[in-house]
C-alpha positions in Angstrom: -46.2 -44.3 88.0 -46.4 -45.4 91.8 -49.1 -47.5 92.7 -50.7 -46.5 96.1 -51.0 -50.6 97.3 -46.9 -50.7 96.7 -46.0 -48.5 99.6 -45.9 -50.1 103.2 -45.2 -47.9 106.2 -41.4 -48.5 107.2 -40.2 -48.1 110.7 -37.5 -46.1 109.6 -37.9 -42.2 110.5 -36.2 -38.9 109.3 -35.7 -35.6 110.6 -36.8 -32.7 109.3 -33.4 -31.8 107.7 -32.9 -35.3 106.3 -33.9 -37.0 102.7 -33.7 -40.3 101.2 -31.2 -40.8 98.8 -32.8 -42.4 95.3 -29.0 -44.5 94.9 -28.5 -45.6 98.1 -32.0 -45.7 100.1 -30.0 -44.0 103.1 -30.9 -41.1 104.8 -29.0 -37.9 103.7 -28.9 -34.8 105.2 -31.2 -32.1 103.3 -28.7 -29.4 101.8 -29.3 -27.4 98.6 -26.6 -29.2 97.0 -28.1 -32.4 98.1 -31.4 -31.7 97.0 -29.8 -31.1 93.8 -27.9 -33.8 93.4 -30.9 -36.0 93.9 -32.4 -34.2 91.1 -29.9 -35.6 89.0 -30.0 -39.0 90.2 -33.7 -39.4 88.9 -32.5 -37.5 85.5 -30.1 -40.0 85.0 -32.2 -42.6 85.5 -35.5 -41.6 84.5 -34.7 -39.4 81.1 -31.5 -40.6 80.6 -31.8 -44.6 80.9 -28.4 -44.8 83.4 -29.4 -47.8 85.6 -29.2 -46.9 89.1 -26.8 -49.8 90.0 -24.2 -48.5 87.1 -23.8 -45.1 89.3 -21.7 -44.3 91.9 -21.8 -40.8 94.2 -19.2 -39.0 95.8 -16.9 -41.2 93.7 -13.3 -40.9 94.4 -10.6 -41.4 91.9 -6.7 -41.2 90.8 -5.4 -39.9 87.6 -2.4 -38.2 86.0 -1.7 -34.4 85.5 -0.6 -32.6 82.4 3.0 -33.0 84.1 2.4 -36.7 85.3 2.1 -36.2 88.4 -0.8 -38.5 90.9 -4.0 -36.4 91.9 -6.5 -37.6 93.5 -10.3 -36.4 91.6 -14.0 -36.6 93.1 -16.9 -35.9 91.6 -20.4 -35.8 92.8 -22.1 -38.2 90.7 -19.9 -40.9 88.7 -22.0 -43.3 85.8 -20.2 -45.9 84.2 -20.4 -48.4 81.3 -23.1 -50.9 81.7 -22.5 -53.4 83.8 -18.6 -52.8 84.2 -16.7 -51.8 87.6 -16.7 -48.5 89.6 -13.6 -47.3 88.6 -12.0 -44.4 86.6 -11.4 -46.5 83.4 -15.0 -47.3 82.9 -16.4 -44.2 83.9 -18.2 -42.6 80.9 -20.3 -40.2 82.6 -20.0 -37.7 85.8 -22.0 -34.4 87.4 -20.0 -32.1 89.5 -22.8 -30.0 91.9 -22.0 -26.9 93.4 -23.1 -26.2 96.4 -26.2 -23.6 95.6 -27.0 -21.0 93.3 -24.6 -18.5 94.7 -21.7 -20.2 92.4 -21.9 -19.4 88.8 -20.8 -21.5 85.8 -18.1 -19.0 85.5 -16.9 -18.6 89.4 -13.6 -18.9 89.8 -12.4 -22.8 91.1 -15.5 -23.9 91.8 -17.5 -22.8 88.3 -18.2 -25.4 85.0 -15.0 -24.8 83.2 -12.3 -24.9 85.9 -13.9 -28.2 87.7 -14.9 -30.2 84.8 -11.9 -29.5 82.6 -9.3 -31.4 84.7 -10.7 -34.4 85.2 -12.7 -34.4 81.0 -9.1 -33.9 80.2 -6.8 -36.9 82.2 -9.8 -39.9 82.4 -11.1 -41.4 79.6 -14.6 -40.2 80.2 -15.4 -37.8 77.6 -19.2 -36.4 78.8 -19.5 -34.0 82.0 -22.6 -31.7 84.1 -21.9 -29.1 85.7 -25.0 -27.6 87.9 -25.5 -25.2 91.0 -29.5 -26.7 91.0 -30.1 -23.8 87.8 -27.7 -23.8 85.5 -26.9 -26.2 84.3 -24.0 -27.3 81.6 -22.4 -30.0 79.7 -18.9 -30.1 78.5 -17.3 -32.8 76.1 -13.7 -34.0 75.6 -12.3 -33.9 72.2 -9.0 -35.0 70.6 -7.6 -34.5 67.3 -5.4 -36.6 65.0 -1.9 -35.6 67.0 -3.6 -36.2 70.2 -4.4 -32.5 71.3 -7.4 -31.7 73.7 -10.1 -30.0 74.1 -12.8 -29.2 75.9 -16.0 -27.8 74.6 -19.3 -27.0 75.1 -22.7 -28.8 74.3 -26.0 -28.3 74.6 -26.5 -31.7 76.0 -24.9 -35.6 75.8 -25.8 -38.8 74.7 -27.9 -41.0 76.7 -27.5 -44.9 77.6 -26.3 -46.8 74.7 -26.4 -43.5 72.4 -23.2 -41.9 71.2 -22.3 -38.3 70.5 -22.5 -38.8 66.5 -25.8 -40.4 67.2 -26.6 -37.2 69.3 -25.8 -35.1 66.5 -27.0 -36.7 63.2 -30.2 -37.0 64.8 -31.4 -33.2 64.3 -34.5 -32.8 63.3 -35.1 -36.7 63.6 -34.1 -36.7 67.2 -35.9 -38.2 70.1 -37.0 -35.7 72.8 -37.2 -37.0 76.8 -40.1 -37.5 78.3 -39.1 -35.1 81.3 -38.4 -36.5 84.9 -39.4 -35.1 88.7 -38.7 -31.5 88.4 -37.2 -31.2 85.8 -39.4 -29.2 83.5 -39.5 -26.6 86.4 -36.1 -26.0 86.5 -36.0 -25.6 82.8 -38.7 -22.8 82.6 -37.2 -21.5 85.6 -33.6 -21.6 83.8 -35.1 -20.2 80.7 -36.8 -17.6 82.4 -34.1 -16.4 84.5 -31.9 -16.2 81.4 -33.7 -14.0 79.4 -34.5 -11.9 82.8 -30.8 -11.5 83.3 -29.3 -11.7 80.2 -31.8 -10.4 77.3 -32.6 -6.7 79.3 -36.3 -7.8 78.9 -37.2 -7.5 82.6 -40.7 -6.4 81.8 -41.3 -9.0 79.1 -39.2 -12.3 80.1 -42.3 -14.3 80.6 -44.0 -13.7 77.1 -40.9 -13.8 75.2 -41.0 -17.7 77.0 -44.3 -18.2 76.0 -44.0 -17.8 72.6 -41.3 -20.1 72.3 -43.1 -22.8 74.4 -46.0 -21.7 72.6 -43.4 -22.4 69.5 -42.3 -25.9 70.6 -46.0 -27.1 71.4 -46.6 -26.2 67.5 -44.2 -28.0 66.2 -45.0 -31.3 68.4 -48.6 -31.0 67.4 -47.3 -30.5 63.8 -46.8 -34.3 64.2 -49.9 -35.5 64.1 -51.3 -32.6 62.0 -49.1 -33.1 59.2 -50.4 -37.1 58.0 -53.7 -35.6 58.2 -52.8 -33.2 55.4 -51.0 -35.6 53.4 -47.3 -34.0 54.2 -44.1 -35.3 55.7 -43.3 -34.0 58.9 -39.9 -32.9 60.3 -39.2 -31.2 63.5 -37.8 -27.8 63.6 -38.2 -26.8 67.3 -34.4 -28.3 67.2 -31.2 -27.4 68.3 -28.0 -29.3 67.1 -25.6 -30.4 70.3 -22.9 -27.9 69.0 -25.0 -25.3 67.5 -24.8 -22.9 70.6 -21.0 -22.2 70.1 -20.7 -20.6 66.8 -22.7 -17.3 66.0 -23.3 -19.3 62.4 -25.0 -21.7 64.7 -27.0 -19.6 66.4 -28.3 -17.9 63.8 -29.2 -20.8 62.6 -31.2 -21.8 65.2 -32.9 -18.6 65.3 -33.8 -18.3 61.6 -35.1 -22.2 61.9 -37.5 -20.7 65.4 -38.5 -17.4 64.0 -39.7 -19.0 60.8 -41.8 -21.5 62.9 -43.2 -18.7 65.0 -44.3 -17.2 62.1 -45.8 -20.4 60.3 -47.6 -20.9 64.1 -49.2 -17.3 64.3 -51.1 -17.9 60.9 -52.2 -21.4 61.5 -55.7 -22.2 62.4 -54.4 -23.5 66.1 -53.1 -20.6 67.2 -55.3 -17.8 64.8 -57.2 -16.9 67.8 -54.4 -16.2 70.4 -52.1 -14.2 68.7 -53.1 -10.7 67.0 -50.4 -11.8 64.1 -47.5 -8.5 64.7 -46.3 -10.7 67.9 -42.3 -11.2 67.1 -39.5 -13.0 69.0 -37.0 -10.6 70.2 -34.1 -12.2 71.8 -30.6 -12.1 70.6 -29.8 -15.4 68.9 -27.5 -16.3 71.0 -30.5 -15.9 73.7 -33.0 -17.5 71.4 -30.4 -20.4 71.0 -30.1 -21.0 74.3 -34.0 -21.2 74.9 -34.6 -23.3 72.7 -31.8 -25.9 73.1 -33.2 -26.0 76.5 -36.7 -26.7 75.4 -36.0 -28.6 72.7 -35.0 -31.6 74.9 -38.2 -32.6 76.2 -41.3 -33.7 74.8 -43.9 -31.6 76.0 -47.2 -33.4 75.0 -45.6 -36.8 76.2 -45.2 -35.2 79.8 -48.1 -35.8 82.3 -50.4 -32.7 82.6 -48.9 -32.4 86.7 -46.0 -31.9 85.7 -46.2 -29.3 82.8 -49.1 -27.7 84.9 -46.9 -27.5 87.9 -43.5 -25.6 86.1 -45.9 -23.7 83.7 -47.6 -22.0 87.0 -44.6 -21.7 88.6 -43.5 -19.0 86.1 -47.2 -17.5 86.2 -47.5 -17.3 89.4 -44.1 -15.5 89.7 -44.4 -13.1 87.1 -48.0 -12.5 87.2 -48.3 -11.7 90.7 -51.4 -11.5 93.1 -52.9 -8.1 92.2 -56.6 -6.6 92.9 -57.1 -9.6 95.1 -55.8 -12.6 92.9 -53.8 -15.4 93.5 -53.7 -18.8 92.4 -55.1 -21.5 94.0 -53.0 -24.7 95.4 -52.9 -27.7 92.9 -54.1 -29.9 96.1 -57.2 -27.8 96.3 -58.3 -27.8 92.8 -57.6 -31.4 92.6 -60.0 -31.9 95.5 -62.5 -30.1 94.5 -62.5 -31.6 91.0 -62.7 -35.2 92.3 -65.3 -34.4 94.6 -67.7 -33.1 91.6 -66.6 -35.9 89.0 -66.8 -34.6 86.0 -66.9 -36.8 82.6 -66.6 -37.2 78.6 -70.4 -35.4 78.8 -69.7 -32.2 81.7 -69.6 -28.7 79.8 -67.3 -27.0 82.6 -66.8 -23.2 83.5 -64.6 -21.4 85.5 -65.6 -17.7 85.2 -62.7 -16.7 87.2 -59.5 -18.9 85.5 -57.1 -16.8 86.4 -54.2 -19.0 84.4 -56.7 -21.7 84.1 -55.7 -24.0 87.0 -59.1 -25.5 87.5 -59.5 -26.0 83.6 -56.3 -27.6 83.5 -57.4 -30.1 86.2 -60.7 -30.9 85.1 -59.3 -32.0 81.4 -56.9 -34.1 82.7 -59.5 -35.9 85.7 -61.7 -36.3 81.9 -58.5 -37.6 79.7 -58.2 -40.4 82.2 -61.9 -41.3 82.4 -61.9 -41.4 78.8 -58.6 -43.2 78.6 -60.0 -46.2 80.9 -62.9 -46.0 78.8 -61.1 -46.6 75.5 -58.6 -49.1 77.0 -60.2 -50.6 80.1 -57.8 -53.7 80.2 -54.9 -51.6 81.0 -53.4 -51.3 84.5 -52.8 -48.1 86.2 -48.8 -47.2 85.0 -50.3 -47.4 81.2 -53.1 -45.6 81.7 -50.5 -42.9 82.2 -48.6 -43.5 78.7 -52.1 -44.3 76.7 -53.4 -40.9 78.0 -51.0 -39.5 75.4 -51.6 -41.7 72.1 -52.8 -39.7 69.1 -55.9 -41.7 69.1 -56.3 -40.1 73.2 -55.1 -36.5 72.3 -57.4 -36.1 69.5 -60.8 -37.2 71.9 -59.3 -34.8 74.8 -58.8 -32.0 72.0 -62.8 -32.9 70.9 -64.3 -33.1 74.4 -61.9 -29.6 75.3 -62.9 -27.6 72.6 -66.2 -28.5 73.3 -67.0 -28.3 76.9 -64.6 -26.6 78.3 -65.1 -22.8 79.2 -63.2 -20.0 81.2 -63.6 -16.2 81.6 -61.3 -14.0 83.0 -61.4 -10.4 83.7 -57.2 -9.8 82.7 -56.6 -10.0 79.2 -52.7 -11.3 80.0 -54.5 -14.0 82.6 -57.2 -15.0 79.3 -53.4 -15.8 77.2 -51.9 -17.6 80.1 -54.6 -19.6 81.1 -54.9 -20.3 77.0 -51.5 -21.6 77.2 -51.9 -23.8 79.7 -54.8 -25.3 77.9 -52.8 -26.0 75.1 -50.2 -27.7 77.4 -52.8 -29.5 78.8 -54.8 -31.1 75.5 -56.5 -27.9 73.8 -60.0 -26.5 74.3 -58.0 -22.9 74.4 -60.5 -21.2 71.8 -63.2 -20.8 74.9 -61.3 -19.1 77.5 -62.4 -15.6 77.0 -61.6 -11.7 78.2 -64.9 -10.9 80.0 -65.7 -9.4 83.0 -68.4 -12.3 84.5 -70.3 -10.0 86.9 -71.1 -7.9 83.9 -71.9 -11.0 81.7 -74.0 -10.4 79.2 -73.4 -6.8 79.1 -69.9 -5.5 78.9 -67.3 -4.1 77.2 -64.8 -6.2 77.2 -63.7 -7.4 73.9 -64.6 -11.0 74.3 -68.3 -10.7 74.9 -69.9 -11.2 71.9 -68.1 -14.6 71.3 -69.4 -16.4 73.7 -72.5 -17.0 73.5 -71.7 -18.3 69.8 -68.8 -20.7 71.3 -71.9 -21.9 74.2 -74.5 -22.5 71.1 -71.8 -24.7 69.3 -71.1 -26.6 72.3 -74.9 -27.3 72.9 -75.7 -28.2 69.1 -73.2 -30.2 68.9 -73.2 -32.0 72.5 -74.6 -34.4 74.0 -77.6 -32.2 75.4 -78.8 -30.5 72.6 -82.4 -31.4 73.1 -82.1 -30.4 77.0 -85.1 -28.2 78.1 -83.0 -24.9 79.2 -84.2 -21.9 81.1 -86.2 -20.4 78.1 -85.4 -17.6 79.9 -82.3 -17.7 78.2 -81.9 -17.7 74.4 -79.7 -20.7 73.2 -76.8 -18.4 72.4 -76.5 -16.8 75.9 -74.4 -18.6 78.2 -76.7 -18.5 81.3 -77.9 -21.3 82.2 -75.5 -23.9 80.1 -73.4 -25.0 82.7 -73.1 -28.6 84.1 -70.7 -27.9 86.2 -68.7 -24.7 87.7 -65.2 -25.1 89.5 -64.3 -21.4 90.8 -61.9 -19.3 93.3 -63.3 -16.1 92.6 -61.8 -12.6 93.6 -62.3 -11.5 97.1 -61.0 -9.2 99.7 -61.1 -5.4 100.4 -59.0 -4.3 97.2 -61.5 -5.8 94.9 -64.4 -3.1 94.0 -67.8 -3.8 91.9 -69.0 -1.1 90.0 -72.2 0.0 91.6 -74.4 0.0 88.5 -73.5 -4.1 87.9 -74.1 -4.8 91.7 -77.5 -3.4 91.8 -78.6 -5.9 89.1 -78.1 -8.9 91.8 -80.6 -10.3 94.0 -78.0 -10.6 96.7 -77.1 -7.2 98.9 -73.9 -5.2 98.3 -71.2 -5.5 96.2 -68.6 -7.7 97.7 -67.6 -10.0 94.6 -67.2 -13.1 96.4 -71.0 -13.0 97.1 -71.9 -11.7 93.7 -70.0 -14.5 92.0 -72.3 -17.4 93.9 -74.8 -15.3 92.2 -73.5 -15.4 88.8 -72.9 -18.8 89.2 -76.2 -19.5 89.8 -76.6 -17.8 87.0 -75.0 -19.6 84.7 -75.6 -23.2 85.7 -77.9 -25.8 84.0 -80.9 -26.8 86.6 -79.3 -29.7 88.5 -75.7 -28.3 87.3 -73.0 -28.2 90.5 -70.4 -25.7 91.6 -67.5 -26.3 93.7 -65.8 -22.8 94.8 -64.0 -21.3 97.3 -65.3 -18.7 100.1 -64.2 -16.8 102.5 -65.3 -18.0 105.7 -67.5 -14.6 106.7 -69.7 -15.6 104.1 -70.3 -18.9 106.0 -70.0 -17.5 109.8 -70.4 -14.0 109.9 -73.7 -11.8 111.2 -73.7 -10.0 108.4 -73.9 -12.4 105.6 -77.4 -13.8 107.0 -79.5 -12.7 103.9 -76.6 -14.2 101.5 -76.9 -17.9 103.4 -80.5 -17.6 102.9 -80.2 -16.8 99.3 -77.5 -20.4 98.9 -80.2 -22.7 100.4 -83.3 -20.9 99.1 -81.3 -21.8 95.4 -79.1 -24.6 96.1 -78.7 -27.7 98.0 -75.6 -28.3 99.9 -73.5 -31.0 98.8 -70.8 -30.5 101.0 -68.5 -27.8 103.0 -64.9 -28.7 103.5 -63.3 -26.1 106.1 -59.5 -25.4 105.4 -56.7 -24.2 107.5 -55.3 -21.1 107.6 -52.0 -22.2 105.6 -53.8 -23.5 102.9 -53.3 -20.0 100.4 -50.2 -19.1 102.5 -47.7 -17.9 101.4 -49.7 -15.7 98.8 -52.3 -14.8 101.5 -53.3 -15.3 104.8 -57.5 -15.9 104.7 -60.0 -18.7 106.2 -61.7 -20.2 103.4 -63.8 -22.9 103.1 -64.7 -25.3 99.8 -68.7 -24.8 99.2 -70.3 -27.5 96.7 -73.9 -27.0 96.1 -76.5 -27.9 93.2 -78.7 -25.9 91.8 -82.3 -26.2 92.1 -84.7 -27.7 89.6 -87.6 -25.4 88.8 -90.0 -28.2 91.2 -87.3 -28.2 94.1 -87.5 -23.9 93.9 -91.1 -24.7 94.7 -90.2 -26.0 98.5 -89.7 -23.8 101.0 -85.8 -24.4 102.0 -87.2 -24.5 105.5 -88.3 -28.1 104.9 -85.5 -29.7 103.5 -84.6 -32.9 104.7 -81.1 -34.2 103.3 -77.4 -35.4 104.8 -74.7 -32.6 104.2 -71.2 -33.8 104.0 -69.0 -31.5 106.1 -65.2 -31.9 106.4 -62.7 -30.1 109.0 -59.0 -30.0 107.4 -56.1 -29.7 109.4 -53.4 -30.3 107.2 -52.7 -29.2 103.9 -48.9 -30.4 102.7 -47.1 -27.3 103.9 -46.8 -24.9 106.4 -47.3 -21.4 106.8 -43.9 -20.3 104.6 -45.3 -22.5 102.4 -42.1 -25.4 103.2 -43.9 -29.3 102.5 -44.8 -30.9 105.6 -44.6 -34.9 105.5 -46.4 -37.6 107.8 -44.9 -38.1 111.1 -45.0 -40.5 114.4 -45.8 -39.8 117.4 -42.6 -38.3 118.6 -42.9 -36.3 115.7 -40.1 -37.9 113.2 -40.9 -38.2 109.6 -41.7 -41.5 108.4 -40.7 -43.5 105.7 -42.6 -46.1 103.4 -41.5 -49.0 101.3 -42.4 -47.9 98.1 -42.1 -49.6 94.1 -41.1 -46.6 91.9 -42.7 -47.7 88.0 -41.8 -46.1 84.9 -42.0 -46.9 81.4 -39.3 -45.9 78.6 -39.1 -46.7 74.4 -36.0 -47.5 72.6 -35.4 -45.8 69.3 -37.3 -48.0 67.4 -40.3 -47.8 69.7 -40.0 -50.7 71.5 -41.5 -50.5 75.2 -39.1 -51.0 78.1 -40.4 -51.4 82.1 -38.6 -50.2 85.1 -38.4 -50.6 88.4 -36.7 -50.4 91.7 -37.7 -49.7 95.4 -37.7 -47.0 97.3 -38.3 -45.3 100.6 -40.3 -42.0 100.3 -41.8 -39.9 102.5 -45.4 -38.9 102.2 -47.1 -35.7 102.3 -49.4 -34.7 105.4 -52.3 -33.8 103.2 -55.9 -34.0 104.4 -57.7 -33.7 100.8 -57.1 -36.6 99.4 -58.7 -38.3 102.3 -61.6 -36.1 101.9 -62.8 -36.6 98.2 -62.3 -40.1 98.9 -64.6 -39.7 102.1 -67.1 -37.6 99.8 -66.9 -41.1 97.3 -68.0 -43.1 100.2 -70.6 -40.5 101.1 -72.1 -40.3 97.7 -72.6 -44.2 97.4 -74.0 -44.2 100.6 -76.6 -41.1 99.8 -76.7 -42.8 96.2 -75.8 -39.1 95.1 
């Protein structure tokens, strides 16, 4: 993990087009087989355990052919034994990249087979990637007892200091990866895009995904599930390296998922998302080929960024923007979530979770907090690995499952945003099919769960002897809230229905202005709410009587205006991030006319990206991107657990992003008010 006090501005710039090679520290130009190639740099190194220094790109070689004659082979990326020489007789590794996604595995000259075959065949290196920066695939040499060869497929090879026997043997016993940069969003992507174009399920790709992550997540938790129970655990989200090429194989690995899937539908974790006649319906061949991919990384061992960011990048490309919905930017959410601070004792709610984005962020802001507060003595790079010990998982799962709430008016939104709570450490059982503005009426089927989920969070928390709105019975969920983190629907396509708009105190029925409302609604006295507003609510004429109703009911905390590019390229609005507080019963009796307090207000320009939605990094004056010196940290375990430190330096860029600035501003500004 990169600590922020390692990286020291450089006075070396780029240009726009140009990236920093991870081997060699020296600016490369930006192509989509570059970009990929760098990709598998850091997988090398990072999931893989190749040391940087025993790699070698755009390595150039001699060997014989079939008829003995000299040729002259290059291949993108070359890795050799440990320690040895860059040349051809120690290379045991090497990654051939196509030059983008237009060439297939099976083009022609330039595909998997016809590029890596040659060169497999006449070295000595016996392990091979082929990848166009999607698919991707691995090939291995063989030779029998009279010295014929082969080449053949696999679903992967062994890493530093493993073999391919150890590869295979290990099975169910094998060690998954702990997955590296992007990774984990190529694989969903890959997986995705598979069953998409090869499995006729255009309409239903995405769930037949989710049930096998939801199928691999199972079988990780089994491991700390099973000890509890008194049983033996043994993986069976598994896929042997050679299993993919027989149809024996595959079946094999589809009998071995299907059963799981089963097992998981009637388990106690997962009782409450499925309705039990769900079934996997790929081909096994298909199935196989999910699940080899998946099966190589360890999804709870991942950081919650990364699995958040490749499971929304399916979600939010198969569950597109409709009736006014799209997702909000991880940089905003994470804002907004700092700003507020949430802990161990916040009972959160995001009555609009779409797939659960704000959720997501909130639990992992809380697993750290209650990471430092379990091991304070630990620096910052294992605070990262302690955040997923058994002993941290299981007080993330409590504190979820607890305090953690989100409503959503799309039943397909309520599963994804459930997934990604699983991903992210649990707490799944409370995110709910309601329609808020209609909460506590309604007839969505949800409704009469959760005000039983909100009276088992309050007996059982740590405010049980609060003195709520007796307004409100105990099992109703107004009035609960400590704190609310929300991007609620807005925009001309989105319509109340009359009869629920006439029960608010604020005029028409624009949802946007409803949902401060309901938010109000269903915050504690003293509870906070972060969301996002159009700016006409803020600015225009016609939302006087609305402003009115905020500071009559809230104080202001803070305004932070954003830029236009800040939802683009889903949609182009001007929106602003509105944190306010909800009045005590005592501060209601003041008329908001005589309020005296500091308001922290905050103008972003830059939000990481530009309007097509293309990362925009820090630049000098003359408008070159800059570089900093930077110590890149990560920590791997051998097979027998032992703990191993990395290291090596870097120059990165860094991205022109106002919001981290601000919630550290807001910090200051809090300690200053003594907020």
């Amino acid at each position: 993990m990169a600590d922020i006090e390692n990286d020291v501005q450089n006075e070396v710039v780029l240009s726009e087009d140009q990236v920093i090679c991870a081997l060699t520290n020296n600016p490369v130009k930006a192509t989509a087989k570059e970009l990929t190639l760098q990709s598998m740099i850091l997988m090398m190194t990072e999931e893989y355990n190749f040391a940087l220094e025993d790699m070698e790109r755009n390595f150039s070689f001699k060997y014989l052919d079939e008829e003995g004659k000299k040729k002259t082979g290059k291949v993108d990326l070359a890795v050799f034994e440990k320690g040895r020489g860059h040349d051809v007789d120690n290379m045991i590794r090497f990654i051939i990249v196509a030059k983008d996604n237009s060439v297939k595995p099976t083009t022609k000259k330039t595909g998997a087979e016809d590029t890596l075959t040659p060169y497999l065949s006449f070295t000595d290196c016996d392990f091979a990637l082929w990848t166009n920066g999607e698919d991707m695939q691995y090939m291995h040499c063989v030779e029998d007892a009279l010295g014929q060869i082969t080449v053949e497929d696999l679903s992967d090879f062994p890493s530093e200091g493993q073999s391919l026997d150890d590869l295979e043997k290990a099975g169910e016993k094998g060690i998954t990866r702990k997955p590296a940069n992007e990774s984990l969003v190529r694989t969903f992507k890959r997986c995705h895009d598979y069953i998409y174009g090869n499995e006729g399920m255009k309409k239903t790709a995405f769930w037949e995904l989710l049930n096998l992550i939801f199928t691999k997540l199972y079988d990780e938790k089994r491991r700390f599930i099973a000890p509890k129970n008194g049983e033996s655990y043994r993986r069976k989200f598994w896929v042997g390296v050679k299993e993919l090429n027989t149809p024996n194989g595959q079946a094999a690995v589809a009998k071995r998922i299907k059963d799981l899937f089963e097992e998981l539908k009637a388990s106690q974790m997962f009782k409450d998302v499925f309705d039990g006649n769900e079934q996997i319906m790929l081909s096994d061949r298909g199935l196989a080929f999910v699940a080899s991919e998946l099966a190589k990384y360890s999804f709870l061992d991942a950081t919650v960024d990364v699995k958040g960011t490749a499971y929304e990048t399916i979600v939010s490309n198969t569950l597109k923007q409709e009736a006014g919905q799209f997702f909000t930017p991880r940089n905003i959410i994470k804002c907004m979530v700092e700003m507020l601070d949430p802990d161990q004792n916040t009972r959160i709610l995001d009555p609009a979770c779409g797939s659960g984005g704000f959720l997501v962020m909130a639990l992992d802001y809380v697993r750290r907090k209650i990471t430092r507060s379990v091991y304070p003595d630990v620096d910052e790079l294992h605070v990262e690995e302690k955040a997923n010990t058994p002993e941290i998982n299981e007080l993330v799962r409590e504190y979820a499952e607890r305090y953690i709430f989100g409503f959503d008016f799309d039943p397909d939104l309520k599963k994804a945003a459930r997934m990604n709570m699983v991903m992210a450490g649990d707490g799944h059982a409370n995110v709910f099919n309601i329609n808020s503005l209609d909460y506590p009426q309604g007839s969505k089927p949800d409704v009469p769960f959760v005000g039983e989920k909100v009276k088992e969070s309050i007996e059982g928390g740590y405010d049980n002897d609060f003195a709520f709105d007796k307004n409100y019975t105990l099992d109703n969920a107004f009035g609960k809230f400590d704190m609310i983190f929300t991007n609620p629907p807005f925009g001309s396509k989105v319509e109340v229905d009359v009869e629920i708009g006439n029960r608010f105190q604020l005029p028409g029925n624009a949802p946007e202005v409803l949902f401060v409302e309901q938010c109000y609604n269903f915050l504690k006295p003293g509870g906070k709410m972060a969301i996002v507003l159009p700016d006409g609510i803020l600015g225009n004429p016609n939302h006087v009587e609305t402003r009115k109703w905020i500071l009559q009911h809230f104080k202001l905390l803070a305004s932070v205006d954003l830029p236009v590019e800040a939802f683009l390229p889903q949609v182009g609005v001007q929106a602003s991030l509105l944190f306010l507080q909800k009045k005590t019963a005592q501060e209601l009796l003041m008329p908001y006319e005589n309020d005296d307090y500091d308001v922290f207000m905050a103008i972003v320009e830059k939000v990481g990206k530009d309007r097509r939605g293309v990362p925009i990094y820090k630049k000098d004056d003359d408008g070159a991107e800059l570089l900093f010196e930077h110590i890149k940290k990560w920590i791997t375990y051998t097979e027998s657990g032992h703990e191993v430190l990395h290291q090596r330096k870097e120059r990165i860029k860094h991205i022109d992003d106002d919001l981290p600035d601000v919630s550290t501003a807001y910090k200051t500004f809090k300690e200053e008010q003594k907020i």
